[in-house]
N, C-alpha and C positions, 0 to 999 in steps of 0.2 A: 620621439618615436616617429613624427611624420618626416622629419630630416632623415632618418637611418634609410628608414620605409621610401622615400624618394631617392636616393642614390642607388638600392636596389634596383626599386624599379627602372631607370635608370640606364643602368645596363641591361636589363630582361629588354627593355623599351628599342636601346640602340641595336639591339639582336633582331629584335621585330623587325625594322624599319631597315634595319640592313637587307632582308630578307623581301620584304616587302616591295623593294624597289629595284628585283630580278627582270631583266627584260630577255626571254624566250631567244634564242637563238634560230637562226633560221626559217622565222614563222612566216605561214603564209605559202612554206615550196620556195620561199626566195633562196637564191646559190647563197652559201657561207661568205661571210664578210671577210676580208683582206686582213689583218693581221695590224693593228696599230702601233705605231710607234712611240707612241704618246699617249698616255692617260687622259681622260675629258676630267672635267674639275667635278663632276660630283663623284667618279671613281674616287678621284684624289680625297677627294671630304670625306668617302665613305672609310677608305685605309687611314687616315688618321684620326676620326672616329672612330676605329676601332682599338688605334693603340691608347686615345686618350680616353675613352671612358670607364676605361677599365683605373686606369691610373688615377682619375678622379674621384672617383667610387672607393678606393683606396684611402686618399688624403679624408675625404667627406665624412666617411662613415667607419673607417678601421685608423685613425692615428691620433695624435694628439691634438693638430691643428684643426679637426671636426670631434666626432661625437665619439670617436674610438674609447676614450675609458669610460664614461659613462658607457655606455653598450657593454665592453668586457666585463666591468662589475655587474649588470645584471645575469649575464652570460655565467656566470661563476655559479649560480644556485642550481641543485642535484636536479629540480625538475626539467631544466630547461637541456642538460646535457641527458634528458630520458628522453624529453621531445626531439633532441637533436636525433637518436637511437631510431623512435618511430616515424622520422624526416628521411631517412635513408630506409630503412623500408619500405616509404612508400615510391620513394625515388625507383627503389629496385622491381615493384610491383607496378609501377606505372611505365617501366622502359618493356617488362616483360607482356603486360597487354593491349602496348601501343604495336609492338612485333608481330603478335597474334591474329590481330585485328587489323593491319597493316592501314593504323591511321596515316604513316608518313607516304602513302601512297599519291595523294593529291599533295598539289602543290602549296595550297590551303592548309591541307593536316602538317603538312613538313613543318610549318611555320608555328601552330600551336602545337606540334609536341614539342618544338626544341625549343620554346618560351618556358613551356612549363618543366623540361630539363634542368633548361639554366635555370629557374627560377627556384623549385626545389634541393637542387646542386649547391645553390647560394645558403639557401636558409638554412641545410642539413651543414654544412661548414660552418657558419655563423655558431649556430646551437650547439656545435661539439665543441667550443674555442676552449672549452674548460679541460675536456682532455688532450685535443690537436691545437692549440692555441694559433698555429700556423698556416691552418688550413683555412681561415679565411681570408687573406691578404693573399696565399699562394693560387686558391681556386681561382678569386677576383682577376687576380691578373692570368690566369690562364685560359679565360675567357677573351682575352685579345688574340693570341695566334689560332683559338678555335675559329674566330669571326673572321680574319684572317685569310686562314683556309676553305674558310665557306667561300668566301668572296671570290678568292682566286680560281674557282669550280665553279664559279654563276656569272656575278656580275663583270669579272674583266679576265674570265676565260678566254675571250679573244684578244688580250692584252700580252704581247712578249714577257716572256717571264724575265730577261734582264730588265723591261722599262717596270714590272712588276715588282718585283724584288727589289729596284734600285727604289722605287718609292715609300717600301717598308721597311726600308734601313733608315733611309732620309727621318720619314715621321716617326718612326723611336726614340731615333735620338731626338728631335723637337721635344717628345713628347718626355722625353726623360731630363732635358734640358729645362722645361714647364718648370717639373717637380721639383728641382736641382733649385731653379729664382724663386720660387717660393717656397720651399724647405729653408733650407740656407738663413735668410735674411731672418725668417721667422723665429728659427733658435735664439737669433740676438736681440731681435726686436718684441716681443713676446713679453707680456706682464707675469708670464706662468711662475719664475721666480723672481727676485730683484738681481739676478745674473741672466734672466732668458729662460729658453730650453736647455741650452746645451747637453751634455753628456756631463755633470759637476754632481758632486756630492749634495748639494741642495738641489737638483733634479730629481735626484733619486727618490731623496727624504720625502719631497713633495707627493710624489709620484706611489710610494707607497702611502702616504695619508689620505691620497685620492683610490687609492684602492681598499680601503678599508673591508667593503661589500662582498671584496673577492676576498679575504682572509677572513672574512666571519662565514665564506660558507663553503669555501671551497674542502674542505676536512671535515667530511659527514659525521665524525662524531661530536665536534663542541667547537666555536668559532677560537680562531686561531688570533694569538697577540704578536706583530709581528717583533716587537723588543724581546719577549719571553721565549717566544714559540723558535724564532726566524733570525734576530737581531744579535749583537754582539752576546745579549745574557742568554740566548740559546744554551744548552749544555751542549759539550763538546760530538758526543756518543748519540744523541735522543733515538727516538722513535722513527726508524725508517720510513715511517705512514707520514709521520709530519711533516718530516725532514721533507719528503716527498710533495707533500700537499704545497710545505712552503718556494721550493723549487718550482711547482708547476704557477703557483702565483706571481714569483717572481716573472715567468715566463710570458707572465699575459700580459704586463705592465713595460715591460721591454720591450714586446711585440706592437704594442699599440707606438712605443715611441720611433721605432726602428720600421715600422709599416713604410713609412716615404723611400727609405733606401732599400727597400724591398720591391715598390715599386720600380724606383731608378734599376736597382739591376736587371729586374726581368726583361724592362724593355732593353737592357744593353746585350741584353743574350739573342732579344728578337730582332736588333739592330747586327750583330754580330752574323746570325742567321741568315736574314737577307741579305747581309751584303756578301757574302760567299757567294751566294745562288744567283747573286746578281750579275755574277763576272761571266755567265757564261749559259749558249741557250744550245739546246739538241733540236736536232730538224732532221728527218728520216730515217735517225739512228746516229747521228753522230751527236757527239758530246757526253753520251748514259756514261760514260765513265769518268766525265770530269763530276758531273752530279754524284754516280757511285764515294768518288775518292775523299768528296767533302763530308758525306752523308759517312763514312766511314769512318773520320776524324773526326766529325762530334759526334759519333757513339764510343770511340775511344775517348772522347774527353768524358764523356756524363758518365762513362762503365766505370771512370776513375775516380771519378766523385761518388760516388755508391760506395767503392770499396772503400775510401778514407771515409765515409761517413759511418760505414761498420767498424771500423778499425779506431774510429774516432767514438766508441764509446768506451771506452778504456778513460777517458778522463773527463769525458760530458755526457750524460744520456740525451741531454734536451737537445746540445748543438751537431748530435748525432741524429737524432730523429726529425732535428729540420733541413739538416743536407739531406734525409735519404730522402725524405719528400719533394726538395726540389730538383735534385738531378736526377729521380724518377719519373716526375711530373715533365721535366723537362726532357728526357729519354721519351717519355712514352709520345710526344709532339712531335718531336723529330722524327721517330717511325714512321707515327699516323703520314704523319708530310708528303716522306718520301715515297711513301706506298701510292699516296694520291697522286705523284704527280709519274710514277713508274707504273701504270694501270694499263695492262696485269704487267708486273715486272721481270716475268719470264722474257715473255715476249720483247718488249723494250732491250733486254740486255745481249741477245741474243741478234739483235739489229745491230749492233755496235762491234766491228770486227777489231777492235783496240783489246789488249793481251789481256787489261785489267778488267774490262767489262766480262769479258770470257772467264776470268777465273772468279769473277763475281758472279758470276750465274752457276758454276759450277758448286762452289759456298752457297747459295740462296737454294740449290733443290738438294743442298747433299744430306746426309742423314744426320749429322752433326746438328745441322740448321732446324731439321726437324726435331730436332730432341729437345733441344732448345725450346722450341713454341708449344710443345706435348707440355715440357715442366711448367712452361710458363702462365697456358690456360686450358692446363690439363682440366677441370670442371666444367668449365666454362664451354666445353665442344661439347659434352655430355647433354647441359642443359641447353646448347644452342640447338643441336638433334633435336631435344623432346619437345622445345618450344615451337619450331618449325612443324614438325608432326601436328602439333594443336593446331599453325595457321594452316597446315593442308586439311584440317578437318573444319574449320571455320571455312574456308574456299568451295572444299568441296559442297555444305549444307545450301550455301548462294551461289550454286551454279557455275563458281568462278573457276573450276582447276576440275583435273583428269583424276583416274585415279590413280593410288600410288600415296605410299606412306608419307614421301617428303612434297615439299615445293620446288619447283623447275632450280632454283638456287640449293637449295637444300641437296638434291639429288647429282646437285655437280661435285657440291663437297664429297657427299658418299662416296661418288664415284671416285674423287681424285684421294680421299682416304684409304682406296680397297688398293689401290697398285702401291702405292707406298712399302715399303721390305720392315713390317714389324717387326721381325725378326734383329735387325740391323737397329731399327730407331729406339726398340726398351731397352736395347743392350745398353747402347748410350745415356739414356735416361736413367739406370740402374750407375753408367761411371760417373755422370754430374752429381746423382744424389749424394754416392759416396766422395766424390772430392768435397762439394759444400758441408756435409757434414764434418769432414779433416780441417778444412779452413774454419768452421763456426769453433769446434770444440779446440783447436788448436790457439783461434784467440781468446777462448773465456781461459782456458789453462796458459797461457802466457801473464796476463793479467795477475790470476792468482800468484803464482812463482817470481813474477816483480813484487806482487804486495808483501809476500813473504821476507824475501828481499830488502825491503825498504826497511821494516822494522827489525830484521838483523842487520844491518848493518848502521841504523840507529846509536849503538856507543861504541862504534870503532873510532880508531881517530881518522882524521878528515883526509892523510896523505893515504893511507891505508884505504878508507873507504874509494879514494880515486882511481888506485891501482886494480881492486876487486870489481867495482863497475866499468872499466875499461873489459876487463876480462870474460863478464858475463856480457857485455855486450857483442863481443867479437863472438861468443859462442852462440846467443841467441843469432848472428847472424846465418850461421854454418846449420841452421834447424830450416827446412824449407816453409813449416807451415808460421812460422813466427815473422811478422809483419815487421819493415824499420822501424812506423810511426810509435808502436810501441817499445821499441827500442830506445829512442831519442827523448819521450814521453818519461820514461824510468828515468835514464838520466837525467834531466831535468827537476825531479821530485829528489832525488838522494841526494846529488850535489847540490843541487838549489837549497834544500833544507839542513843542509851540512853544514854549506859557506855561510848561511846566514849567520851563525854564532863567531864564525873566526873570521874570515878575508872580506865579508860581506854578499849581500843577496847579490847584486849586478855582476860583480864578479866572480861568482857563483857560476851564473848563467850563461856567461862567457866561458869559463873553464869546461862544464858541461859539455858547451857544442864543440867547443876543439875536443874535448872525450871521444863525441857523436865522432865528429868527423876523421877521427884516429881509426876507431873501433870499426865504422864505415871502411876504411881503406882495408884494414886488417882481416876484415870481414868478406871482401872481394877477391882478397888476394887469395884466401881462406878456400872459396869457393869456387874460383880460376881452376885451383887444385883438385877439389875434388872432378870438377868437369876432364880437368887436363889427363888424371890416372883413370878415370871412367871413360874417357874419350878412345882410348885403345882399343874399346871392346868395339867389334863390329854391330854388334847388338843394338849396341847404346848410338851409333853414328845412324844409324837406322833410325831408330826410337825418332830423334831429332831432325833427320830429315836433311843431312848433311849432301845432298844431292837434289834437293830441292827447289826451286828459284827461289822461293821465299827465305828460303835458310840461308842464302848464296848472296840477294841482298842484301839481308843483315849482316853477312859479312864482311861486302863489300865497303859498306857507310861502315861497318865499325873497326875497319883497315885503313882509312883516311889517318893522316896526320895531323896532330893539330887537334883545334878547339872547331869541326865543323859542327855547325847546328844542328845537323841530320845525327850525328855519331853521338852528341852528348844529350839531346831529346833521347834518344834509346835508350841510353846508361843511365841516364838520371828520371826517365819517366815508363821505366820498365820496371816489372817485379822485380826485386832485389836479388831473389834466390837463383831461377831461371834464366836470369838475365848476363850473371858473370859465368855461372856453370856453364853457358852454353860458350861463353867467349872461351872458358880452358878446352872445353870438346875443340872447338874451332881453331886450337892454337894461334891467337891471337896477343899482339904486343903488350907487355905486364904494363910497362910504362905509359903506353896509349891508353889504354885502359883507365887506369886509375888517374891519368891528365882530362879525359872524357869524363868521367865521372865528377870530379870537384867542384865544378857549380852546383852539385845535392848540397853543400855546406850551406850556401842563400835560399837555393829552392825551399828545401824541404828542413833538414837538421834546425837551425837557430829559429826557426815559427814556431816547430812541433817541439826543441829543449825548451822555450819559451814558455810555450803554453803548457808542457808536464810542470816547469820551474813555478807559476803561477794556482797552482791548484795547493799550494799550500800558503797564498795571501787569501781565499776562503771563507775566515775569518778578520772580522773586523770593519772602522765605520764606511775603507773603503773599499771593503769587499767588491761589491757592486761593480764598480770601475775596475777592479783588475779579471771580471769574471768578463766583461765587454773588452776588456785587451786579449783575453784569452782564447774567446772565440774569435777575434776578429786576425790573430794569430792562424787557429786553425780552417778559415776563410783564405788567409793567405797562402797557407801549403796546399791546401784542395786548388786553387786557380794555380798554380807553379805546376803543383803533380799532373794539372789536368791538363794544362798545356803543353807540359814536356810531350806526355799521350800522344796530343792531336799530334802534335811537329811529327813525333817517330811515326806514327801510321801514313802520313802525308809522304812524310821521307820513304820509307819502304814500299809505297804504294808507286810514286814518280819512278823509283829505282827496279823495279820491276817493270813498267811500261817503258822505260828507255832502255834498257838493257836486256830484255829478254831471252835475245839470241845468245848473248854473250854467258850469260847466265844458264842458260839451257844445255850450253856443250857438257859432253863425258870428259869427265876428267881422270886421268891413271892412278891418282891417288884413292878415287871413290869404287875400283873395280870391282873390290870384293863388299862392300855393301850396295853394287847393282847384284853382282852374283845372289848374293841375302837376299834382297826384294824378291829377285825374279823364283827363288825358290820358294819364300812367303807366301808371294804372289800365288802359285799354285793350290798351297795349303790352303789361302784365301777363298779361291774359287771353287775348292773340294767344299770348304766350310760354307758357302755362299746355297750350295745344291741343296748341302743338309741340312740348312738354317731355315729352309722356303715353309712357309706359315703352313702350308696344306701339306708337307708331308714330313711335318711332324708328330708324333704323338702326344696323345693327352697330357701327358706328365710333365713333359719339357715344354707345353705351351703353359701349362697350368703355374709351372713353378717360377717362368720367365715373366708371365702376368703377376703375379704376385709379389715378386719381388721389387717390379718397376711400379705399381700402386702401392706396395709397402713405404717405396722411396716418397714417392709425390703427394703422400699421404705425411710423412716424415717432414720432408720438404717444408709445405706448407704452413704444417703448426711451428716450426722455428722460423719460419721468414713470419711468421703473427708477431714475435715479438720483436721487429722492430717497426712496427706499424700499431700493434695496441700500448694504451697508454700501461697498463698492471703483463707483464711476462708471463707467457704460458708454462715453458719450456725451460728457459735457465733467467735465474734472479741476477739482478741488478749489481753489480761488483765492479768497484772502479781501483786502479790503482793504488790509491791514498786509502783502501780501506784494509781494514785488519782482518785476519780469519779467525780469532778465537773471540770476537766481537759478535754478542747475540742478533741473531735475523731479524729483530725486531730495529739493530741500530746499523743494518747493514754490511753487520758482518756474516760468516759462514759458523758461527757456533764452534768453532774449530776442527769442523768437517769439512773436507773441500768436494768433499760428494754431496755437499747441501747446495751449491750451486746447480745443481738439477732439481728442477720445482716437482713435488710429489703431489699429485702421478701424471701429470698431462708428459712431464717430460722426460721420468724412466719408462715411461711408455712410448715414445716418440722416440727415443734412443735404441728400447730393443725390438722396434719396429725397423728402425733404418736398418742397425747391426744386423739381425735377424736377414733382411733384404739384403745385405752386401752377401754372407754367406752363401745364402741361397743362389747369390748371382756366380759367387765363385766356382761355388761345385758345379754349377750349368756350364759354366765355360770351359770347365776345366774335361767335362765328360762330352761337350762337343768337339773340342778339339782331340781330343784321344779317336770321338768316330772319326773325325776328317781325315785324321792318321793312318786310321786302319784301313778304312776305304781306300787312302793314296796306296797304300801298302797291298792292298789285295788288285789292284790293277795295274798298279806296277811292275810288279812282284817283285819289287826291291824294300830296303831298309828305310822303317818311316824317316819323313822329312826331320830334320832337330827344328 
């Protein structure tokens, strides 16, 4: 206890001390100091104490090499995951009356409330480990790029951000390099078994005898045996609760061994981080765009790690709920960053006369961007309002503030809330609700229709079953809302499980990805098509933006010849569906094409057949070890997919700042969809008068609100489940499960309308549904006014 209790403290301690040892800027009336080039050595100590205490803290107190399984075996008992329950409450009760009371006001209170943050922060992740088992090794280290960014705001704000940045790439990698010489050696050298640590089937064994604590309590109704319960004499079918229980134990025991290279990687992402930012510094407004271009490529990498981490529950719950945790965790750092270091980022980007800063400020105030942040903390401004109201009434009783409902801060927001075009931003808010609900309900119905799938095609024979899965996967591709990974995923489970009896598992798996990658080509070519006959419509060149710079240089990089890195980043780390349709709109070369695309066969195809291929070694003594090959598979398509990302947003973003001119000319082919705009455009601005919030009436502000809180109301309770550990909204259904298998073993009962949990989420459904209609008939009866309107002062024939 006092070892745990001491790496905690720990890190709360190096937070203090970091904090502690702020020296004031300018004091005294002295001029601003000159700008160094050079770090002084306790900066330096302070940036590498900050990457290394966190990593140590890790090793000490969450792994194998310290107190990690004893710790997770107490962490496993119900009361300690109810203390974890009242630790986050009061976390959230304690950030709300520090706000109110505006203890971070002194320089003094700054430092004990964000002790007792982290400190809180730490214990509430610790005590949940039994249902987030991840969130203590993930928060731990996400307490280095927090201290990080403190630092870079206090103590070496007068430090160059390349000699800054180049210091917290440097100490990462030291500091991951630490872990690496003492991980490593440890595995082999190590008495844990008479083979070490390693990753070995006697690791495992060990490893679950050492957690005995956590399978006697982790399943509230009776302690679980992990031979009967869990183990090879499991029944095949059991009890979805156990099955469950025994998974989430699995998870804690894993997480204690794999904590080091959880550490190593974070720091390789904070290494990765600064060394970008380090290439390059902005001075009076030059450079916001080289900052913008990076800061844009790793939110295309983390947005693509999200979506493979949802898409990646189709054959893992657990290895899906620990990507969305850390490329959220990691998304949500990278904002905070950028934000801090673009303060206010209007301003900043607007100082920067380069084409790409410009059209990033354009993007950053457009409505789209707001709809985005509305869905994102839509609550959270409600309760930021009413909190702020309490500190203007605690202000006002000490004499401290005028009068007026909000805070000098509070009453900027207001203000910048009231000119915003609500009209414009629920609209949007009402299309994102309705797309994520099309992508949620389009993956859980994908999923079922493979499982379906798998089990009829069970006694075909095995040439027969390769021709049929070749088929349905060229057709799952021609569906917009059906994802590859689930595509490659199936294949991998039918063929994998087919070959196993006649040609063998390995060559199984290999048939399979040449399937994928068949049905892949077939699949593009498939959808070239459809792009190519929809491409005729001037409608549809509109829709897309075929006269747009951004559209213009996607064309451009995806007209290149050849294997360029910019052309096959796009094709191979772009959504599937959108990505070739738009190449047939663009008429572009079938043969480039599909030569640009064939590195998805390494990227993505053979990890993701691999890892569907592997969900059916599941059972048995070496379960264990193929369930670590098969996340570490789906590890490796997420970094492929996520890098394809970055490269194509870096490429389209350079391609657009060097080309602009070029790119901006009218071209004779696009006449008649400038003609289109410029007529839209009208209708636009007729729609734009009749849209304005004040002179609307009751009914169409009534039904417009309604339907955009229907959504985000919607919204939220299906983004709960994949954040709580038990599903509100739709139950748990993988691939490899059957639908006429009772919900108690994880089947659907042979209902596939029992994949919607009763009632949280036929109420969340006809809440969204409900919202989409509502938003339709809105739009469909404003645009009929805009019409008429155009029509009555024209006096010609409405616009089409």
């Amino acid at each position: 206890y006092a070892s745990v209790a001491a790496a905690f403290m720990a890190t709360a301690a190096g937070f203090a001390i970091n904090m502690a040892q702020i020296v004031p800027a300018q004091e005294n009336g002295e001029p601003p100091q000159p700008v160094p080039r050079k770090l002084t050595l306790p900066q330096l100590l302070l940036i590498l104490f900050s990457c290394a205490i966190p990593s140590g803290s890790v090793l000490i107190a969450l792994s194998l090499l310290g107190y990690g399984l004893p710790l997770y075996n107490l962490l496993a008992e119900e009361q300690t995951d109810i203390l974890g329950s009242v630790a986050v409450v009061v976390l959230v009760v304690w950030v709300c009356v520090c706000f109110v009371f505006d203890c971070h006001a002194e320089e003094v209170g700054k430092l004990f409330v964000s002790v007792v943050f982290v400190s809180l922060a730490l214990v509430a992740a610790v005590l949940k480990a039994s249902s987030y088992p991840w969130a203590a090794p993930l928060w731990v280290m996400g307490v280095s790029p927090l201290m990080l960014l403190h630092l870079k705001n206090t103590e070496c704000r007068n430090v160059a951000r390349p000699v800054f940045y180049g210091a917290v790439w440097r100490c990462a990698l030291v500091t991951a390099g630490i872990v690496v010489v003492i991980w490593v050696p440890w595995t082999f050298l190590t008495d844990y078994t008479p083979t070490g640590a390693q990753w070995t089937s006697a690791t495992q064994a060990q490893l679950i005898r050492d957690s005995a604590h956590i399978y006697a309590n982790i399943y509230p109704e009776r302690p679980l045996d992990w031979e009967t319960d869990c183990g090879p004499a499991a029944p095949e079918l059991g009890d979805v609760d156990i099955l469950s229980a025994c998974k989430s134990a699995e998870t804690m025991w894993f997480v204690v061994w794999m904590a080091p290279f959880v550490a190593i990687l974070c720091n390789f992402v904070v290494a990765g981080f600064g060394f970008l930012y380090s290439r390059f510094e902005f001075k009076d407004g030059r450079g916001i765009s080289s900052l913008l271009m990076r800061f844009g490529i790793f939110l295309a990498v983390l947005l693509t790690g999200v979506l493979i981490a949802i898409f990646a529950g189709g054959s893992s719950v657990h290895v899906a709920s620990a990507f969305m945790a850390f490329f959220a965790g990691s998304m949500l750092v990278v904002v905070v960053h950028t934000r801090y270091e673009l303060s206010p980022p209007s301003a900043f980007m607007r100082s920067d006369d380069s084409v790409f800063a410009k059209w990033c400020h354009r993007a950053y105030e457009s409505d789209w961007a707001r709809a985005i942040g509305i869905g994102s903390v839509n609550v959270l401004i409600v309760a930021f309002l009413v909190l702020d109201m309490m500190r203007q009434s605690v202000r006002r009783s000490s004499g401290k503030a005028d009068d007026g409902w909000f805070t000098t801060s509070g009453r900027k927001i207001v203000e910048e809330l009231s000119k915003w075009d609500w009209c414009s931003i629920l609209t949007k808010v009402n299309i994102l609700g309705e797309l994520f609900l099309l992508l949620t309900l389009g993956g859980k119905f994908t999923f079922i229709l493979f499982s379906w799938l798998n089990v009829l095609f069970a006694p075909v024979d095995f040439v027969v079953v390769v021709g049929l899965v070749f088929v349905v996967g060229v057709s799952m591709f021609l569906l917009p809302p059906v994802p590859g990974s689930a595509v490659y995923v199936f294949l991998g489970i039918v063929i994998g499980k087919q070959a196993s009896g006649s040609i063998g598992f390995w060559p199984g798996v290999a048939l399979a990805s040449l399937v994928g990658f068949a049905a892949k080509m077939a699949g593009c070519c498939g959808q070239y098509a459809i792009g190519y006959i929809a491409g005729r419509n001037v409608h549809v060149q509109m829709t897309i933006g075929v006269d747009k710079v951004s559209t213009r240089a996607i064309e451009k990089i995806l007209s290149q010849r050849g294997m360029k890195l910019g052309k096959v980043a796009i094709l191979v780390g772009g959504p599937d569906w959108p990505t070739s349709v738009t190449c047939g709109i663009l008429r572009l070369n079938i043969p480039q094409m599909l030569l640009g695309t064939s590195p998805v066969f390494f990227a993505s195809i053979i990890p993701q057949t691999l890892a569907g291929a592997l969900l059916i070694k599941e059972e048995g003594d070496d379960a264990n070890f193929w369930n670590a090959v098969k996340a570490g598979c789906t590890v490796i398509a997420a970094l492929g997919q996520a890098a394809a990302s970055g490269i194509a947003a870096y490429s389209i973003a350079s391609t657009v700042e060097k080309c602009h001119e070029e790119l901006s000319q009218v071209r004779e082919e696009h006449q008649e969809v400038r003609k289109l705009t410029e007529k839209k455009a009208e209708l636009l601005r007729k729609a734009q008068e009749l849209r304005s919030w004040e002179h609307w009436g009751r009914y169409h502000k009534a039904a417009l609100l309604a339907a955009a809180s229907m959504q985000l109301l919607g919204g939220c309770a299906i983004a709960a489940d994949f954040v709580l550990f038990e599903p509100m909204c739709f139950r748990k259904f993988q691939i490899t499960g059957r639908i006429d298998a009772p919900l108690v073993e994880g089947g659907l009962d042979g209902n596939v309308a029992n994949i919607v949990i009763f009632p949280v989420g036929v109420v969340t459904l006809v809440l969204m549904i409900s919202a989409s209609a509502i938003h339709i008939a809105h739009a469909a009866d404003m645009s009929r006014l805009a019409k008429a309107e155009l029509c009555r002062l024209a006096k010609a024939d409405p616009v089409p």
